[in-house]
C-alpha positions in Angstrom: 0.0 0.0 0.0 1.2 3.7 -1.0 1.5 5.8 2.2 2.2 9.5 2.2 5.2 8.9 4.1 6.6 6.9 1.0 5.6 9.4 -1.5 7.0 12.5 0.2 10.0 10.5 0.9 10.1 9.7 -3.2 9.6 13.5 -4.1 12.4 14.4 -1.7 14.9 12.1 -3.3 14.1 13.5 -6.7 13.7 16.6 -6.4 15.8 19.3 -3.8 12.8 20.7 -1.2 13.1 22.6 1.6 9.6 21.0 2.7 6.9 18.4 2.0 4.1 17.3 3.5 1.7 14.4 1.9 -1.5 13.3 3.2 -3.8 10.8 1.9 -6.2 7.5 2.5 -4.0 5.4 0.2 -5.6 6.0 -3.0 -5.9 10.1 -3.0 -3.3 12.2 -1.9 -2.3 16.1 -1.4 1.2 17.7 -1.2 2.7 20.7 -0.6 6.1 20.9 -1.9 8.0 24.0 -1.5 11.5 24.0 -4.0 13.6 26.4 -5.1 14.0 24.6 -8.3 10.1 26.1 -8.9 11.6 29.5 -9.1 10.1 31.2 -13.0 8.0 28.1 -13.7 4.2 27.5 -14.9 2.6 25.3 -12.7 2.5 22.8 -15.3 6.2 22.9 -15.4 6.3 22.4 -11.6 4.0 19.5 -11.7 6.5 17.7 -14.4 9.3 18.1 -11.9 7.5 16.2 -9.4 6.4 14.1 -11.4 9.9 13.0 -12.7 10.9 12.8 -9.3 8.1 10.2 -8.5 8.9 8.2 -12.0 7.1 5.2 -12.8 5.2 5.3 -9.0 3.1 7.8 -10.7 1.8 4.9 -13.2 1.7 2.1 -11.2 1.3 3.1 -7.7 -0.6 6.3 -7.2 -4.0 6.7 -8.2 -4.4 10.3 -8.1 -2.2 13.2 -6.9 -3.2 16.7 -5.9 -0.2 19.6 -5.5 0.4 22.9 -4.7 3.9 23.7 -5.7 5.5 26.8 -3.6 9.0 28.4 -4.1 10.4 29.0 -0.9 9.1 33.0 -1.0 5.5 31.8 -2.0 5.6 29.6 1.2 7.6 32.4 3.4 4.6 35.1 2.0 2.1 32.5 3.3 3.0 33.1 6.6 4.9 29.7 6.8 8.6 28.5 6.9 
């Protein structure tokens, strides 16, 4: 079974984040990943990164996948970080 522990732990070794947090009931999840690597991107572009980052999980493993990707000044502006 997916957890959001593994799939935040997958995003992190693919992709350089200064946080993540994943929550889910093992078939729909939601993350929050705040990179620098986000910096000047669409969110379409962001979503790509991640989704290299998750590779062939994202296919086999994870049903469906809601983000908000946040460069690390989005995140601070939130009031968070």
């Amino acid at each position: 079974m997916v957890t959001p522990e593994s799939i935040g732990a997958s995003i992190e070794q693919g992709l350089a984040c200064t946080h993540v947090e994943v929550r889910g009931d093992g078939a729909h999840f939601e993350a929050i990943i705040v990179s620098g690597a986000f910096a000047g991107l669409s969110p379409i572009k962001r979503h790509q990164l991640v989704y290299a980052a998750l590779g062939d999980r994202m296919r086999a493993e994870i049903h469906a996948l809601s983000m908000q990707t946040l460069t690390p000044e989005q995140w601070s502006a939130r009031g968070r970080g």
